[in-house]
Every structure is written in C-alpha cells, then in structure tokens.
Residue frames as a rotation matrix with the C-alpha (Angstrom) as fourth column:
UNK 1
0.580 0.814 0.000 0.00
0.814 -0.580 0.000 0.00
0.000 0.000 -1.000 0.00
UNK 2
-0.106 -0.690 0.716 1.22
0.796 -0.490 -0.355 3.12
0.596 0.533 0.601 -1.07
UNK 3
-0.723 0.194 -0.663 1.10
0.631 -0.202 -0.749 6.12
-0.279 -0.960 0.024 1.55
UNK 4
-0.471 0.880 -0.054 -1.50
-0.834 -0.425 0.352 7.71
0.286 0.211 0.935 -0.68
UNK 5
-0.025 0.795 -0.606 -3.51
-0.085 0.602 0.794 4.97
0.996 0.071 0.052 -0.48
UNK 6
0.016 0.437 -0.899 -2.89
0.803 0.531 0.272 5.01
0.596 -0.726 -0.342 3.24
UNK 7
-0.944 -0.014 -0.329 -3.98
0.199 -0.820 -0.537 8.00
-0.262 -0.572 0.777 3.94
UNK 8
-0.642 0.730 -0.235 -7.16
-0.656 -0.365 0.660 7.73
0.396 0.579 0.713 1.76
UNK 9
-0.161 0.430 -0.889 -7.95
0.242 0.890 0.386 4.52
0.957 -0.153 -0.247 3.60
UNK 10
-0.739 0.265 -0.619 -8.21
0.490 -0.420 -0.764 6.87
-0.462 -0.868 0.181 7.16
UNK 11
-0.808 0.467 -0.358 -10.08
-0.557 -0.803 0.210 9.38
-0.189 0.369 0.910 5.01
UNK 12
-0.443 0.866 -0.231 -12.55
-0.417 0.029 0.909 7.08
0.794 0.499 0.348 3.95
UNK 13
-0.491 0.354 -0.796 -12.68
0.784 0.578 -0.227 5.60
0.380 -0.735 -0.561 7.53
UNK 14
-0.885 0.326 -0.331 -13.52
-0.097 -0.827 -0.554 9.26
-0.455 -0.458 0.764 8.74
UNK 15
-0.723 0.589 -0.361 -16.28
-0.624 -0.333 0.707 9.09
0.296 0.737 0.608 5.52
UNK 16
-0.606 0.432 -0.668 -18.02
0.316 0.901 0.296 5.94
0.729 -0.032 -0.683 7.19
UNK 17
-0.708 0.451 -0.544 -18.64
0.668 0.176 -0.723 7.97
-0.230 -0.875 -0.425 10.21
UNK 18
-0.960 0.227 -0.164 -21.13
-0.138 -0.894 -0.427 9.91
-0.244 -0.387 0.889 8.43
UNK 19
-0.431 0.822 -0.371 -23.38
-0.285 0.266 0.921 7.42
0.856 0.503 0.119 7.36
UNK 20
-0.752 0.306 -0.584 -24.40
0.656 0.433 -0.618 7.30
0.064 -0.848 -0.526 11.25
UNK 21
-0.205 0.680 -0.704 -26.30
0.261 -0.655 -0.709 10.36
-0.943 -0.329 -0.043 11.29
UNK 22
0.420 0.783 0.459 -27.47
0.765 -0.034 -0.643 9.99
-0.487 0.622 -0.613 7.91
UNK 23
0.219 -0.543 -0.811 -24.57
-0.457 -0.791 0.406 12.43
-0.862 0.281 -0.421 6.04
UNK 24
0.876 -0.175 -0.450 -23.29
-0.399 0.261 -0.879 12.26
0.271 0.949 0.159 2.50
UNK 25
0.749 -0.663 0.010 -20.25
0.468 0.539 0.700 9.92
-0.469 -0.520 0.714 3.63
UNK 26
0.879 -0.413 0.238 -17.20
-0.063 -0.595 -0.801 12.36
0.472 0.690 -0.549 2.80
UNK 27
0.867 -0.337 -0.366 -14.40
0.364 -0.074 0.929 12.19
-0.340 -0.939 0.059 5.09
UNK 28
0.663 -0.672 0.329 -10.95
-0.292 -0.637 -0.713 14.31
0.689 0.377 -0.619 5.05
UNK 29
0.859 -0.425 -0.287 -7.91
0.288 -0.063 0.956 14.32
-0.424 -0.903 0.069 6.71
UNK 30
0.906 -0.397 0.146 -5.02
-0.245 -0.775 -0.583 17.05
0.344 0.492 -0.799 6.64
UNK 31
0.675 -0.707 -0.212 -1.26
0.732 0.679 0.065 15.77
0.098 -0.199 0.975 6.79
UNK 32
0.783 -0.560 0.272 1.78
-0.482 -0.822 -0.303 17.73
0.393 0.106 -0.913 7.84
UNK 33
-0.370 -0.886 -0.279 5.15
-0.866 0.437 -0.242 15.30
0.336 0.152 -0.929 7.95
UNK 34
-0.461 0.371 -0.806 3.21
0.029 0.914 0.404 12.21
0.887 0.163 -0.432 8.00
UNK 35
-0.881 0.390 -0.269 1.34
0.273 -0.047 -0.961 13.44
-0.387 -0.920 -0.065 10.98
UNK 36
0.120 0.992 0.037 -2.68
0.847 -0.122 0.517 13.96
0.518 -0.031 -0.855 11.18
UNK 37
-0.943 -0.327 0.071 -3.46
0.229 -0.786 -0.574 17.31
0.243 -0.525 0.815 11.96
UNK 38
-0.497 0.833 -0.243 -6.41
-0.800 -0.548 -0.242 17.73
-0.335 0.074 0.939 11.07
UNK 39
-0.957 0.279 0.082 -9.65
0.288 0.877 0.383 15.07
0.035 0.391 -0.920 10.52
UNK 40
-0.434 0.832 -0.345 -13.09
-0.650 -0.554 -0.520 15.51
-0.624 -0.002 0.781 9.18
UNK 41
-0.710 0.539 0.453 -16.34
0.701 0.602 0.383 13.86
-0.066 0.589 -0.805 7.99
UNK 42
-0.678 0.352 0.645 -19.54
-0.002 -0.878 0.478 15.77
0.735 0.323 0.596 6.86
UNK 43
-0.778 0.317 -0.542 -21.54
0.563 -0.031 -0.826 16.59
-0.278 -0.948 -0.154 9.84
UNK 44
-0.925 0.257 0.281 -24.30
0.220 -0.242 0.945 18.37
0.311 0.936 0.167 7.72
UNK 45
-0.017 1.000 0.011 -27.45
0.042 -0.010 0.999 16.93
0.999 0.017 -0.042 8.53
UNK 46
0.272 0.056 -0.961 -26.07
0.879 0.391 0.272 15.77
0.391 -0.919 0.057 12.31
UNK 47
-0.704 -0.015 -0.711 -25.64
0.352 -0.876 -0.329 19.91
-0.618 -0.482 0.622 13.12
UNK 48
0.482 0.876 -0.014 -28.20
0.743 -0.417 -0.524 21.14
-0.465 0.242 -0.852 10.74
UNK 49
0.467 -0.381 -0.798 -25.41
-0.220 -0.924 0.312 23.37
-0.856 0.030 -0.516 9.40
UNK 50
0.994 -0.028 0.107 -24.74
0.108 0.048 -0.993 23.67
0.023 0.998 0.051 5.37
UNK 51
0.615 -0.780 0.114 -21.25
-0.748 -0.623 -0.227 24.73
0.248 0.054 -0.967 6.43
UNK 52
0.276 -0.333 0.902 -20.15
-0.828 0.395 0.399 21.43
-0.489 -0.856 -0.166 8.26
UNK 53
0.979 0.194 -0.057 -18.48
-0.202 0.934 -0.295 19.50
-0.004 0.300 0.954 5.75
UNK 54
0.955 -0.287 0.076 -15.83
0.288 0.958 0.004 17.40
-0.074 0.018 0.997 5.67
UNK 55
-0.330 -0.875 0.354 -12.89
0.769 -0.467 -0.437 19.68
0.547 0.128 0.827 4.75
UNK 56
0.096 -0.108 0.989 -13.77
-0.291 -0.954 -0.076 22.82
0.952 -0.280 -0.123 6.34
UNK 57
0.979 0.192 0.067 -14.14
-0.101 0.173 0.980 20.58
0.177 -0.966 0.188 9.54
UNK 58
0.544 -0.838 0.024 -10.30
0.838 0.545 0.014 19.09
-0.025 0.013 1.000 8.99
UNK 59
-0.260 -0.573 0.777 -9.02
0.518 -0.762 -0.388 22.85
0.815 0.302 0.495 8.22
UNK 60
0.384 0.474 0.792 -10.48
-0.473 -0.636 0.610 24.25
0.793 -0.608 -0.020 11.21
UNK 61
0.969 -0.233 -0.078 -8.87
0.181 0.461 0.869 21.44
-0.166 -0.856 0.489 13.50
UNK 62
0.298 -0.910 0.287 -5.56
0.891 0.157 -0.426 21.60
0.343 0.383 0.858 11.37
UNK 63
0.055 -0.147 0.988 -5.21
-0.253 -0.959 -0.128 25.69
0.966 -0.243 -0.090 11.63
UNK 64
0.576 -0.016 0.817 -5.85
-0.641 -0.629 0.440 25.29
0.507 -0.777 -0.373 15.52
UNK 65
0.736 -0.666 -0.124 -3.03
0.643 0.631 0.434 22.34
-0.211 -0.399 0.892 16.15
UNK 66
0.234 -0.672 0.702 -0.79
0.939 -0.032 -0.343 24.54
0.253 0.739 0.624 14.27
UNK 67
0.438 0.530 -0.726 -2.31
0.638 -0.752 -0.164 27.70
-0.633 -0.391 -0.668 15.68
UNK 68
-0.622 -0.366 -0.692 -1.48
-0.231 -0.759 0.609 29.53
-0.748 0.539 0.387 12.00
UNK 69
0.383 0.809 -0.445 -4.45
-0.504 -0.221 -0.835 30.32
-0.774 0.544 0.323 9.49
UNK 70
0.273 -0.089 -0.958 -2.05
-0.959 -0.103 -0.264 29.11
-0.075 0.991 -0.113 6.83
UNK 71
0.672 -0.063 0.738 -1.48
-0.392 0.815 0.427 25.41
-0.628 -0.576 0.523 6.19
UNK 72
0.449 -0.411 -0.793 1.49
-0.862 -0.431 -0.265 25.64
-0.233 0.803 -0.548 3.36
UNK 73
-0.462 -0.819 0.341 3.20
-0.858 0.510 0.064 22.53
-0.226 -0.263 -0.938 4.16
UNK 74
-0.568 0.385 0.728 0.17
-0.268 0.749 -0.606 20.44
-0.778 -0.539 -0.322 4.48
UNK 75
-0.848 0.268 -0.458 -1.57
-0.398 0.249 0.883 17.75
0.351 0.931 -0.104 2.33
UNK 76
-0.562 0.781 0.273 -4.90
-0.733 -0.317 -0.602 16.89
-0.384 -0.538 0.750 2.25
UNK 77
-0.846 0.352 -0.400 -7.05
0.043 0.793 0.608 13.63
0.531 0.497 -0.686 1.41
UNK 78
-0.671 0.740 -0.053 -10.01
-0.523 -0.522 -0.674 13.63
-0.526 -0.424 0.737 0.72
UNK 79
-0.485 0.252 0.837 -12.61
0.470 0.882 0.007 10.67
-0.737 0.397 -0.547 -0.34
UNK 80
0.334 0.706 0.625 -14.72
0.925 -0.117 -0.363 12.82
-0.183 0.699 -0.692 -2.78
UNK 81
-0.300 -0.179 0.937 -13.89
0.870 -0.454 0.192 15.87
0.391 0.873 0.291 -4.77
UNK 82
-0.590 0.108 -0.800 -14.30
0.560 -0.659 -0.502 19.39
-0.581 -0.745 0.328 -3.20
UNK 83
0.388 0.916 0.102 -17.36
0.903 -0.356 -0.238 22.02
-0.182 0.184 -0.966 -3.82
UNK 84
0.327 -0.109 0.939 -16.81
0.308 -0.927 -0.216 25.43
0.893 0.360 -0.270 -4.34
UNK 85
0.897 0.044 0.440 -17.40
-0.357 -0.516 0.779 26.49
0.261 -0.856 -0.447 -0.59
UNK 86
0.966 -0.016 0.259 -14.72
-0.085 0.924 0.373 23.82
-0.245 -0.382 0.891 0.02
UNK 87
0.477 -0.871 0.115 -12.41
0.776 0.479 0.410 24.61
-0.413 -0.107 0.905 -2.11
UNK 88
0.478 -0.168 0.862 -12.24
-0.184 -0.979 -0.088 28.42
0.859 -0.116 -0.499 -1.50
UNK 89
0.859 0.179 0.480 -11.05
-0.457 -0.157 0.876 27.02
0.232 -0.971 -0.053 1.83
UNK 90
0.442 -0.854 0.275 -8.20
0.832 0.505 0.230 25.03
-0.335 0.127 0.934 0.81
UNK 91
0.501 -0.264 0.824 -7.37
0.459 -0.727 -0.512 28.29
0.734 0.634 -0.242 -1.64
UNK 92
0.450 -0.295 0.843 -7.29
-0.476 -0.878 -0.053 30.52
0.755 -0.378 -0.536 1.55
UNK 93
0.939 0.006 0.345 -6.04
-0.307 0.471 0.827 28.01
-0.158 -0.882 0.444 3.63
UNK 94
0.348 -0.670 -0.656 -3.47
-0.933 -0.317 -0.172 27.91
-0.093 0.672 -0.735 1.48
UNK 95
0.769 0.021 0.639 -3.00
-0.090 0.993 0.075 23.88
-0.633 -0.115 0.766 1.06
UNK 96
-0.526 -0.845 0.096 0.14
-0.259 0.266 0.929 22.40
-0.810 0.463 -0.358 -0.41
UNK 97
-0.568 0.111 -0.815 -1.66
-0.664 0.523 0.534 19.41
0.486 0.845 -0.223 -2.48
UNK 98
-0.249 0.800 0.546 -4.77
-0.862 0.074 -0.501 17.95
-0.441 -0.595 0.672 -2.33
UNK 99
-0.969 -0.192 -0.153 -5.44
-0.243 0.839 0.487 13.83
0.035 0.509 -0.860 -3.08
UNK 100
-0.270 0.961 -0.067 -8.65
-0.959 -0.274 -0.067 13.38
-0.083 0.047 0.995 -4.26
UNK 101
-0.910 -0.296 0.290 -10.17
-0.154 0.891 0.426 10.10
-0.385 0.343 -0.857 -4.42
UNK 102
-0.332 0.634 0.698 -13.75
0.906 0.421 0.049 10.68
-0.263 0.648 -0.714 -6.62
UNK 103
-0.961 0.263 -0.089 -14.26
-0.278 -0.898 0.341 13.43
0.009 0.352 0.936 -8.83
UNK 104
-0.239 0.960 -0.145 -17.95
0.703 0.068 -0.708 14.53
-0.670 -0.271 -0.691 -8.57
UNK 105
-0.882 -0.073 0.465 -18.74
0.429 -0.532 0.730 16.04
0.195 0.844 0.500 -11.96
UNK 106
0.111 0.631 0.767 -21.74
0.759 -0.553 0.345 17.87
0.642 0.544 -0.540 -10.69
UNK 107
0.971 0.072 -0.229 -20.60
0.238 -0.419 0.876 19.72
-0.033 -0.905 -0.424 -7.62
UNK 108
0.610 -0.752 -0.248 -17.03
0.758 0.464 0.457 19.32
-0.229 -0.467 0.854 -8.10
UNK 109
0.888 -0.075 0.454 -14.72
0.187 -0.843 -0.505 22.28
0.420 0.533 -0.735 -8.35
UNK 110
0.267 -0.964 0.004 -11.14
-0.262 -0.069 0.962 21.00
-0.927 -0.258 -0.271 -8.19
UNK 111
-0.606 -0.589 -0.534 -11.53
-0.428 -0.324 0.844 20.34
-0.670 0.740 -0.056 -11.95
UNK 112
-0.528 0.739 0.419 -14.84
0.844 0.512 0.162 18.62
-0.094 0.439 -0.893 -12.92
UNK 113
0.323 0.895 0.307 -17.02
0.941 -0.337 -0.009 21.70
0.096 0.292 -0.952 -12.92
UNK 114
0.942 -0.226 0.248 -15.00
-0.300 -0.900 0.316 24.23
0.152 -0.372 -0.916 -11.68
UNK 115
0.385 -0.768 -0.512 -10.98
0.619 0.627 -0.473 24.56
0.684 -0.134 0.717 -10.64
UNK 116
0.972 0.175 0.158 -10.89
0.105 -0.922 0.372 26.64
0.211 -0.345 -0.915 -8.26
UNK 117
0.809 -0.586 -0.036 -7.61
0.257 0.300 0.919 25.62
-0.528 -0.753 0.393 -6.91
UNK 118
-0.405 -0.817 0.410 -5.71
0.711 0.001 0.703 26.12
-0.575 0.576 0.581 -9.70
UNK 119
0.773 0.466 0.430 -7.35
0.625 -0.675 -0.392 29.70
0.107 0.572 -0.813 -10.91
UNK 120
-0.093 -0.790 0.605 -4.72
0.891 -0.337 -0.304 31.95
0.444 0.511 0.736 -12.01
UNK 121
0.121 0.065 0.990 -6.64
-0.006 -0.998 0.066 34.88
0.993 -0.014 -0.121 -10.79
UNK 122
0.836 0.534 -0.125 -6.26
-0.080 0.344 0.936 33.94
0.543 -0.772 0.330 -7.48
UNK 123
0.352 -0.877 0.327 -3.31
-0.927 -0.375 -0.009 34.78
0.131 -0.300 -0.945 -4.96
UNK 124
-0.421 -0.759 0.496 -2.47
-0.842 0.531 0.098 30.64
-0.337 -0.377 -0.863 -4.33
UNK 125
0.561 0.571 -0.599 -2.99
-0.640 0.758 0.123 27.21
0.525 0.314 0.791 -6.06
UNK 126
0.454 0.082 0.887 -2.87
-0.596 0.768 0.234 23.74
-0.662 -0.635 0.398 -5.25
UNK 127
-0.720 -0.288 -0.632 -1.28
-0.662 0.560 0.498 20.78
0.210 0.777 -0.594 -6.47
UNK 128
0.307 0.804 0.508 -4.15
-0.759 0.529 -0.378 17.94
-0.573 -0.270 0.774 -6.62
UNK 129
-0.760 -0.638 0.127 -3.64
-0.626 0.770 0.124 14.26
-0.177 0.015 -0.984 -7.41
UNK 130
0.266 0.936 0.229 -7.02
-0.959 0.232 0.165 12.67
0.101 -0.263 0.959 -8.30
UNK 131
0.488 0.765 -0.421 -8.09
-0.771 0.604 0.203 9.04
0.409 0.225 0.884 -8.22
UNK 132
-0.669 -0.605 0.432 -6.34
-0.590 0.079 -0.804 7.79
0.452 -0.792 -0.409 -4.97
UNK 133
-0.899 0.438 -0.002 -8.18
0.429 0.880 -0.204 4.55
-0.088 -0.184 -0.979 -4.40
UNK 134
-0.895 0.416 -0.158 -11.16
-0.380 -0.530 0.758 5.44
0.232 0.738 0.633 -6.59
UNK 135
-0.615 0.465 -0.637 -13.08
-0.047 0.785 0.618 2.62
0.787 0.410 -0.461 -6.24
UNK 136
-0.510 0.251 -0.823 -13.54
0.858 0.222 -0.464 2.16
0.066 -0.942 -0.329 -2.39
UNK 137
-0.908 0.169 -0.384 -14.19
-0.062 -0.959 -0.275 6.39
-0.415 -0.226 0.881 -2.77
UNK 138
-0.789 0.313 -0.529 -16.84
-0.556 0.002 0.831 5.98
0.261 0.950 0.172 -5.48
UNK 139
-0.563 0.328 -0.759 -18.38
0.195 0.945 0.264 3.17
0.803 0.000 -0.596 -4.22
UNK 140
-0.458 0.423 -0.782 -19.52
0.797 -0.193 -0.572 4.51
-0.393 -0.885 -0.248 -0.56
UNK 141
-0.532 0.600 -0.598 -21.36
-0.301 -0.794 -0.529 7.60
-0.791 -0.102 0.603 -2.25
UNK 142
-0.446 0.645 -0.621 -23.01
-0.753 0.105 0.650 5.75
0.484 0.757 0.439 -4.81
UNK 143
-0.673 0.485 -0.559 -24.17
0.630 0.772 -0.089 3.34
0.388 -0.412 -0.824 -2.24
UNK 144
-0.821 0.104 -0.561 -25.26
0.520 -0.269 -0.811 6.01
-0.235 -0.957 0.167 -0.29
UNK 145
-0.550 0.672 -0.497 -27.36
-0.760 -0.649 -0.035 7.39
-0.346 0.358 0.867 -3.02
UNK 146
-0.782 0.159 -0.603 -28.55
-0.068 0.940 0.335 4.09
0.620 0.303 -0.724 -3.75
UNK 147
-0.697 0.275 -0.662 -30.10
0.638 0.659 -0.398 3.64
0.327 -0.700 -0.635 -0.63
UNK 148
-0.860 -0.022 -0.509 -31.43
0.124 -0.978 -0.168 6.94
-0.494 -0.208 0.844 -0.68
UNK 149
-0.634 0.542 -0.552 -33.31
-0.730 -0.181 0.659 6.57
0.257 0.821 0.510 -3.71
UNK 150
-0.803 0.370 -0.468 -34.61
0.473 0.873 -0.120 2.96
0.364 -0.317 -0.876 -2.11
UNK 151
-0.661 0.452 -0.599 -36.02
0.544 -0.262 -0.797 4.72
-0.517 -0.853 -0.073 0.71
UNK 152
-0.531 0.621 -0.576 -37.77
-0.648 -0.736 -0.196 7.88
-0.545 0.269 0.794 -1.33
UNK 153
-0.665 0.546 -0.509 -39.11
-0.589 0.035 0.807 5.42
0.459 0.837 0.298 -3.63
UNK 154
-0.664 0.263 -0.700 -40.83
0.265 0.958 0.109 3.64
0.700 -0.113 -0.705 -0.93
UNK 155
-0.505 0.657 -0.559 -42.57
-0.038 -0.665 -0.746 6.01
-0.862 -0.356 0.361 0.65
C-alpha cells in the first residue's frame, strides 16, 4: 500500500462515520510530515449546518493544532472531490496538495465543474492528485445514493 492509499484509507474511515447520522459519507484528513493534523467527515445533517463538511471541519482542526491560518506545508485527502465552498477554503487556507479520491462532476470544483484551486486569478494554487483509491471512494457515495433513492421510492 502506497502512503497515498494510506492515507485515503483513514479518510474514507472518517467518511463511514457519516453514514451514522445519515450524512453524504465524505471524510478528510489534513497531513503535515506524515502526521494527522487535522480530521473531518460531513456533519451536515447531524448539526443542521450547510457549512459542516468534511474539509472545512479538517481545516479548522488543522489551523488550531498549528495555531497559523495558513497550512502551506500540508496535504490533504479527501474521499470525494471538493465544492466550491470547500475549495475556497483550501485556496485561503493555502494547502500544499490535495489527493482526491472521486471526482464529482456535478458539484465538483477542483476540476470537474469548476478549478478553483488552480485559478490563475487567485493569490495561491494547489497541487491535486485525483483518483487515490477510486473505487472504495466511489463506491460509498453511490451506495449512499442508492439507498437513498430505495427509501424515497418507498414512501
């Protein structure tokens, strides 16, 4: 196992813990010399708060181990593709390099719909690595919409 791959394999353990409270399973976790700093899953529905996903939770723990706003050094994994909101926060958070492991072509905006990370007009990009154990990533959010759809269509 490669240490991407074992770092995506915490990240998606972090993504399991939001199918407890009924979250899009996402999970993150920010590295800085092979240390965790920082670790996040989406917490969404289980605070009621549109803001509470997965990366912004892991940048918010990372920044206050570090106690500096910037995180220059540090690398991020992350089981699904960042949003916009998401990855304005890596931007100003200034991330090294971000390992993605499923691009989400309708939401996604590290380079499926958007790049933010790498916009020129912007004072700092990212480096970004996609499809970092794809499958396992992939696989837990299309179950999860699976089961979704079960449910609505039974009602």
């Amino acid at each position: 196992m490669t240490r991407e791959e074992k770092y995506m394999s915490i990240a998606l353990k972090y993504a399991n813990k939001s199918l407890l409270s009924g979250d899009v399973p996402i999970g993150a976790i920010i590295v800085l010399n092979d240390k965790i700093i920082g670790r996040g899953y989406n917490k969404v529905e289980k605070l009621k708060n549109p803001n509470a996903h997965a990366e912004i939770i892991a940048i918010e723990q990372a920044v206050k181990k570090i106690d500096y706003k910037h995180l220059l050094e540090c690398e991020m994994y992350v089981t699904l593709e960042p949003c916009s909101m998401c990855a304005g926060a890596i931007v100003l958070a200034r991330l090294k390099k971000i390992y993605i492991g499923a691009s989400d072509p309708k939401t996604g905006a590290c380079g499926s719909l958007y790049n933010i990370v790498n916009d020129n007009r912007l004072n700092h990009r990212c480096e970004i690595e996609y499809s970092v154990l794809e499958n396992e990533c992939s696989t837990i959010i299309k179950g999860f919409f699976s089961e979704l759809r079960k449910k609505k269509n039974a009602k």
